[in-house]
N, C-alpha and C positions, 0 to 999 in steps of 0.2 A: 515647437518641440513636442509641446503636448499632441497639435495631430496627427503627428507623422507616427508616435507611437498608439494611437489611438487607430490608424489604421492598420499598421504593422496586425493589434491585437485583433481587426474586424477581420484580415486578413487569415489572421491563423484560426479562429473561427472558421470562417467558412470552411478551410481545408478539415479541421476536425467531425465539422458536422458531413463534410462529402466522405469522406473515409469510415465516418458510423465512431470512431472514438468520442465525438461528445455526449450521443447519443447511450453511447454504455456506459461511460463513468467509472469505468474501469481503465486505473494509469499505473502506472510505476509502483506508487506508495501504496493502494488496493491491493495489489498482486505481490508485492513485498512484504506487507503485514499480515496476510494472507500467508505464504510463506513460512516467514517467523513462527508464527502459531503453529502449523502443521510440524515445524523441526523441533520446536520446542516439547511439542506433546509425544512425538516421537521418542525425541532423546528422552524424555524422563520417562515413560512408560516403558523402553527398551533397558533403560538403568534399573526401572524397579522392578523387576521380572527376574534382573539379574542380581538383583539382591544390594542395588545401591539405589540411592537416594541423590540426585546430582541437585543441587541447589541454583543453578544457575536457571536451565528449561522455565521456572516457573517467572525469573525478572526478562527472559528474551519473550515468553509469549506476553507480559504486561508491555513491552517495548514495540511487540507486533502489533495488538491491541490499537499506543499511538498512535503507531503508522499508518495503521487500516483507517481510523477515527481523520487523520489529516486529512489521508486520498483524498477519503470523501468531499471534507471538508472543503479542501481546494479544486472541488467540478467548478465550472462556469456554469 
């Protein structure tokens, strides 16, 4: 059991590193928390311009932050 998923994993290896994604380390959760931040800083700098304060922008960009910190985390 263990090498069938052991090659399953060699296998998706290889295909990542042919395709240049493992090489970038750039996945889903990088480019997601990435994101986050950008809409966060958005929406609150759009609200305080308009003369509000939105509370929320500043727990979604700590939220993106995570995400961005996982991505990474989880490169091979």
């Amino acid at each position: 059991m263990q090498q069938e998923a052991r090659a399953q994993r060699e296998k998706e290896d290889r295909a990542a590193i042919r395709w240049g994604s493992g090489q970038r380390g750039i996945d889903k959760g990088v480019w997601g928390g990435l994101a986050m931040m950008v809409g966060a800083v958005v929406w609150f700098v759009v609200g305080w311009m308009a003369g509000y304060i939105f509370f929320y922008p500043p727990i979604l960009f700590v939220i993106g932050i995570v995400a961005l910190v996982r991505g990474l985390a989880d490169r091979r």
